[in-house]
C-alpha positions as CSV (number, residue, x, y, z in Angstrom):
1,X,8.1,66.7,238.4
2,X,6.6,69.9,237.4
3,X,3.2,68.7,237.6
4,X,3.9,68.0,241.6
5,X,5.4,71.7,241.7
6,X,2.2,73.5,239.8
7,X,-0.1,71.8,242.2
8,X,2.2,72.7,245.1
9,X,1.3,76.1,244.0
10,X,-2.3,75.6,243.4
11,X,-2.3,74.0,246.8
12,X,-0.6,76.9,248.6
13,X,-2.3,80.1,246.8
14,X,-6.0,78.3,247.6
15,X,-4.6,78.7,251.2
16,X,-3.2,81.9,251.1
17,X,-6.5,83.0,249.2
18,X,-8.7,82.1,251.8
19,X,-6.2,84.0,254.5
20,X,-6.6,86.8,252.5
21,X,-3.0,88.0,252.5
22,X,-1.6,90.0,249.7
23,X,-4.3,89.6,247.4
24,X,-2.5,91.3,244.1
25,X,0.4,89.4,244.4
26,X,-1.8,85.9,244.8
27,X,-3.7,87.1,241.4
28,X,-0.5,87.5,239.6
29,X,0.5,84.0,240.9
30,X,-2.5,82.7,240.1
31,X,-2.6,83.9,236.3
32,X,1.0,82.5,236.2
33,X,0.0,79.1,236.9
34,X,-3.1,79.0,235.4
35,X,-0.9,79.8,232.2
36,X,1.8,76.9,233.2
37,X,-1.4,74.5,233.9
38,X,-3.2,75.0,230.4
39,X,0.3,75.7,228.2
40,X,1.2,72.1,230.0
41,X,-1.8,70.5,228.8
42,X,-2.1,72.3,225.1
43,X,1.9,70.9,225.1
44,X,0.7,67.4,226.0
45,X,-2.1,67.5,223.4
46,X,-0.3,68.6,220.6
47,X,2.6,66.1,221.4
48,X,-0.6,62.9,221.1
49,X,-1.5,64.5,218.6
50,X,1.6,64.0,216.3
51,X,2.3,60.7,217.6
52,X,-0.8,59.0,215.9
């Protein structure tokens, strides 16, 4: 499930975060899922939305 894999990530740049290793690269992953997270709920929404 992609929602499993998104907070895999989430859970695993938090930790990397707080190690403070490579901290560009964890911003860029960060922004990336950020964008997955909100494009999969604006999806989700829009799909209610027609339904009704």
């Amino acid at each position: 499930d992609d929602r499993h894999r998104l907070c895999r990530i989430g859970v695993d740049w938090i930790r990397s975060v707080s190690t403070g290793s490579d901290r560009c690269r964890l911003i860029e992953i960060g922004v990336d899922w950020f964008r997955s997270v909100s494009t999969d709920i604006d999806w989700r929404r829009s799909e209610t939305k027609y339904e009704k």
